[in-house]
C-alpha positions as CSV (number, residue, x, y, z in Angstrom):
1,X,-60.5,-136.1,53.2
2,X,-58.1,-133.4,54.8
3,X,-56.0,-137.3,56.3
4,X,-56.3,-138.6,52.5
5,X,-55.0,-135.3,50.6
6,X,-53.2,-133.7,53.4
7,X,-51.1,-136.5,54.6
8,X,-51.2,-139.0,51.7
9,X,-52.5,-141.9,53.6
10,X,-54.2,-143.9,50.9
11,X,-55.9,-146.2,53.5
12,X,-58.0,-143.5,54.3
13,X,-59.6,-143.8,51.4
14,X,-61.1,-146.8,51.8
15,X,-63.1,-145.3,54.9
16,X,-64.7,-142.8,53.0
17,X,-65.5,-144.1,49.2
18,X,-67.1,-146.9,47.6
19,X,-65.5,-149.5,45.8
20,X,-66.8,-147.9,42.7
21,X,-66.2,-144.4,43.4
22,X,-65.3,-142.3,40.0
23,X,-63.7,-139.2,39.5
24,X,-64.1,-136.8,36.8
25,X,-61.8,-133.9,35.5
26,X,-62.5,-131.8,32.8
27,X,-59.3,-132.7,31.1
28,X,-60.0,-136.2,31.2
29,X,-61.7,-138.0,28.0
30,X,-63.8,-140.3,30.5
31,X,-63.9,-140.5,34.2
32,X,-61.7,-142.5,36.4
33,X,-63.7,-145.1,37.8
34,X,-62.9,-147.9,40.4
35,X,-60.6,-147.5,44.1
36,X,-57.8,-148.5,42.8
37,X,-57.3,-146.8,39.8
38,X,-58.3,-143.3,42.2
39,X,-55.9,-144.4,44.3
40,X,-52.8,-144.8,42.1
41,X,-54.2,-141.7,39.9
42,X,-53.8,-140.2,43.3
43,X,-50.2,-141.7,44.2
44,X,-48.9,-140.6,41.1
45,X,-49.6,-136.8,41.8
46,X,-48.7,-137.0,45.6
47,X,-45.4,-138.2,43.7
48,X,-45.1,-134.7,41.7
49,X,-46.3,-133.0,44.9
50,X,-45.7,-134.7,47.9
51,X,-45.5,-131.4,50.1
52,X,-49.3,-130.9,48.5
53,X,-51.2,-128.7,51.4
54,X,-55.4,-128.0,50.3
55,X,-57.2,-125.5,52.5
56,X,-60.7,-125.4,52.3
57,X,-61.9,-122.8,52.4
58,X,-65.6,-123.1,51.8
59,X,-67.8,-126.2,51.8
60,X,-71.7,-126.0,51.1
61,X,-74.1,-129.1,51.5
62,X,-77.1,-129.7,50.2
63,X,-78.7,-133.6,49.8
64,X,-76.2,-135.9,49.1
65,X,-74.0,-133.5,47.8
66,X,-70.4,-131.8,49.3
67,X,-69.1,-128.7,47.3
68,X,-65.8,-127.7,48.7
69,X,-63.9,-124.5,47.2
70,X,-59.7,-124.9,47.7
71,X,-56.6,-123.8,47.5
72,X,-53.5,-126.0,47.2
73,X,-50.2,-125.0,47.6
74,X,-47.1,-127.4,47.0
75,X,-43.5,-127.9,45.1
76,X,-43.4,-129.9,41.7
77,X,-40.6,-132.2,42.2
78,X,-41.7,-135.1,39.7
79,X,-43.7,-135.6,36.1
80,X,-46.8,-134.4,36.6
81,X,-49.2,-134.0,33.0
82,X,-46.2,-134.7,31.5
83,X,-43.9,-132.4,32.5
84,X,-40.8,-132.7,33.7
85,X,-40.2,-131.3,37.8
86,X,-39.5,-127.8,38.0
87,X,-39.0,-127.7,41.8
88,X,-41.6,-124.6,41.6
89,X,-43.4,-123.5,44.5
90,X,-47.2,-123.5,42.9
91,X,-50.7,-122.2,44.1
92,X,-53.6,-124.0,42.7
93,X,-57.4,-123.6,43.3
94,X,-60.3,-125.2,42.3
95,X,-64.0,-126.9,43.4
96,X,-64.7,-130.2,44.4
97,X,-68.0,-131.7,43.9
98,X,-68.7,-134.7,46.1
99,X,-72.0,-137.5,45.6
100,X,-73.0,-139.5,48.4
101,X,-74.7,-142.8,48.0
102,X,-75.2,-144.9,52.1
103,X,-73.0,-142.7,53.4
104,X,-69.4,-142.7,51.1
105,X,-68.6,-141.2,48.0
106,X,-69.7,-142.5,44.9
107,X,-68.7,-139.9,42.5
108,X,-65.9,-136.7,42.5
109,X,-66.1,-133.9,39.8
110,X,-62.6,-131.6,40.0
111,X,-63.0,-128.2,38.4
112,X,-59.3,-127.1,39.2
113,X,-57.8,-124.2,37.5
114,X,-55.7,-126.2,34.8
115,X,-54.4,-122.4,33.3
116,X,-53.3,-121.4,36.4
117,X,-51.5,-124.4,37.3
118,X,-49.6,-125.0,33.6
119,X,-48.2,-121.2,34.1
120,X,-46.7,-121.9,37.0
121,X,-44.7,-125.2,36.0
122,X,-44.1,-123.5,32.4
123,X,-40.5,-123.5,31.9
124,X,-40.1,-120.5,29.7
125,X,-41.4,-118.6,32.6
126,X,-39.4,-117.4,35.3
């Protein structure tokens, strides 16, 4: 995963998930389900953060489960949640949950720190 977020080769992707791998957020009504929709969910915010750097920096397994525990650091430099770039230097952490099914992901939950990110890119802020 550290090719796919790291480097923002998409391809990589397809080594590593299945075809109908969804994703869930919290802020989401309904999971993103289905490669290619991940993928250009993922293009779009590699768009706003292209410079986008995750450290792990703890992973537990247990069964077919991954938890990994991250911190992201990268500029906002397009529309990302509907705001505009603010060419802000941000910090963002959160908790992947990976499911495993034959060996790729099937299923992603993101518990990112959605406060923490929208006080960063809040424009009234300095």
């Amino acid at each position: 995963m550290d090719e796919v977020f790291n480097t923002g080769k998409l391809a990589a992707i397809d080594q590593v998930a299945g075809q109908n791998l969804c994703v869930n957020y919290p802020q989401a009504s309904e999971p993103l389900c289905g490669l290619e929709q991940v993928k250009h969910a993922f293009s779009r915010a590699r768009a706003a953060f292209p410079d986008a750097y995750f450290m792990t920096e703890d992973t537990i397994v247990a069964d077919d489960r991954v938890v990994t525990r991250w911190t992201m650091r990268a500029t906002h430099i397009d529309v990302f949640w509907g705001i505009p770039p603010t060419a802000r230097q941000i910090l963002w952490t959160g908790v992947t949950i990976y499911r495993f099914v034959a060996g790729s992901i099937a299923e992603i939950w993101v518990y990112a720190d959605a406060l923490q990110l929208l006080q960063q890119l809040d424009s009234t802020r300095r």
